[in-house]
N, C-alpha and C positions, 0 to 999 in steps of 0.2 A: 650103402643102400638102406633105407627105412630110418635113418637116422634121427631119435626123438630128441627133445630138447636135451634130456639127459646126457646122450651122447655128445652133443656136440658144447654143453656144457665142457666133460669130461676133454676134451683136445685143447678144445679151448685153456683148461686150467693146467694142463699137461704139456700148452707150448705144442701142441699137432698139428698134423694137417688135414683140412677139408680138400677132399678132390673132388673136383666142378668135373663128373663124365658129361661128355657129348650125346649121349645115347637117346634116341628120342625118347623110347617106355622111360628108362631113368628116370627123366625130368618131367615126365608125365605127361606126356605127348603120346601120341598113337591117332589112328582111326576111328572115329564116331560115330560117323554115317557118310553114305555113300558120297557125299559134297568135300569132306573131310580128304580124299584118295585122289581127288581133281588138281594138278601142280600147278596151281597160279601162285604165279613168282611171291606176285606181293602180298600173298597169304600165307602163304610158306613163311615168307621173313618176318610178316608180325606173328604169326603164333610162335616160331622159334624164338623169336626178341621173348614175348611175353615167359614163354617156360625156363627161359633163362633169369628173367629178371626174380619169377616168382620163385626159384630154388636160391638165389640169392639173399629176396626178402626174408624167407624163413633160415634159413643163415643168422644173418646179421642181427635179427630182431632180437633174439636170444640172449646176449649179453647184456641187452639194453633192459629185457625186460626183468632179467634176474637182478638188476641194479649190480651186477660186478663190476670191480675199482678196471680202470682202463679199458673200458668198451671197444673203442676204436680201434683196439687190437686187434679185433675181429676179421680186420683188412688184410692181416697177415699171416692169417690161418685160413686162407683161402687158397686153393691153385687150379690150375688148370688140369685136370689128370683124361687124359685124351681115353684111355682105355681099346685103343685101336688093336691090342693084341686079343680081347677080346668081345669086343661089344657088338651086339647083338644087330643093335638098327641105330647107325650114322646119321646124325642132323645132318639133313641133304646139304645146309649151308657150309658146312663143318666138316663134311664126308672125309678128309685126311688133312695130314698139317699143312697143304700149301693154301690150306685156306682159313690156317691162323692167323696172319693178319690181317683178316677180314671179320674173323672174331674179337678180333682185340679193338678194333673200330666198333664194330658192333655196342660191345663190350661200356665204351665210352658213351655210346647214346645210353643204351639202358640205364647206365651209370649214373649218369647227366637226371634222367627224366627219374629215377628216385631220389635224386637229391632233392629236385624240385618238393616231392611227394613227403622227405624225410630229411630235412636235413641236419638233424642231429645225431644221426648215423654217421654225417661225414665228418663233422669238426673241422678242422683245418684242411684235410686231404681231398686235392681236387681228384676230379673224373677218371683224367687218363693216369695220374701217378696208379692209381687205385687199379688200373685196367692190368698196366705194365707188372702190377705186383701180384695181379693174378694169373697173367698168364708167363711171366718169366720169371722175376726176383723170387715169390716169395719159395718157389722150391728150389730156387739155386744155395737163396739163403739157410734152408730146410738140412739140405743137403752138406753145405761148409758146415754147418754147425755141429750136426748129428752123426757126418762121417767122414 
């Protein structure tokens, strides 16, 4: 939560991990005004696509913009951290894990549409390898490694 460049510098050089919560406030979502509280589908899914892309963005920018050696590491210090034990307000799309793999598609558009936007963020790593490692390898890998 609040995470400044500093920190995620620090995981980053430390081999950690970023946990991606589902939480709407989290990712900076909430209520604006009364239009905002209205459930049209396909508003709902592009503002949760966009709050996910842009806690991403500032992510990944980080290593790029500090010029550290292996940028693209950045792919693997990312995961999925559901926080379902306690989080506060559930992206309605995301609201429990049977609707992980509807994130992880998701997941692969947003993916897709910054690569367009940046794609020296990806280097060699396509879309969905990048989805897969967010939402399962990289804390499986986290996990063999660390315990």
């Amino acid at each position: 939560i609040n995470l400044c460049d500093e920190d995620v510098l620090q995981i980053f050089n430390s081999q950690g991990m970023l946990g991606l919560s589902l939480d709407n406030h989290l990712l900076g979502g909430g209520a604006h005004s009364w239009l905002d509280n209205i459930p049209f589908a396909l508003l709902t899914r592009k503002r949760t696509l966009n709050l996910i892309k842009r806690t991403l963005q500032q992510f990944v920018r980080i290593p790029f913009d500090y010029h550290l050696a292996e940028p693209h590491d950045i792919w693997h210090r990312i995961a999925l951290g559901s926080g379902f034990d306690g989080i506060m307000q559930p992206m309605q799309r995301y609201s429990s894990v049977l609707q992980f793999s509807t994130f992880e598609q998701d997941l692969v558009k947003i993916l897709n549409e910054m690569k367009r936007e940046d794609p020296l963020w990806f280097g060699s790593y396509r879309s969905e390898d990048i989805a897969r490692m967010i939402c399962f390898n990289n804390a499986y890998e986290f996990v063999k490694k660390h315990y």
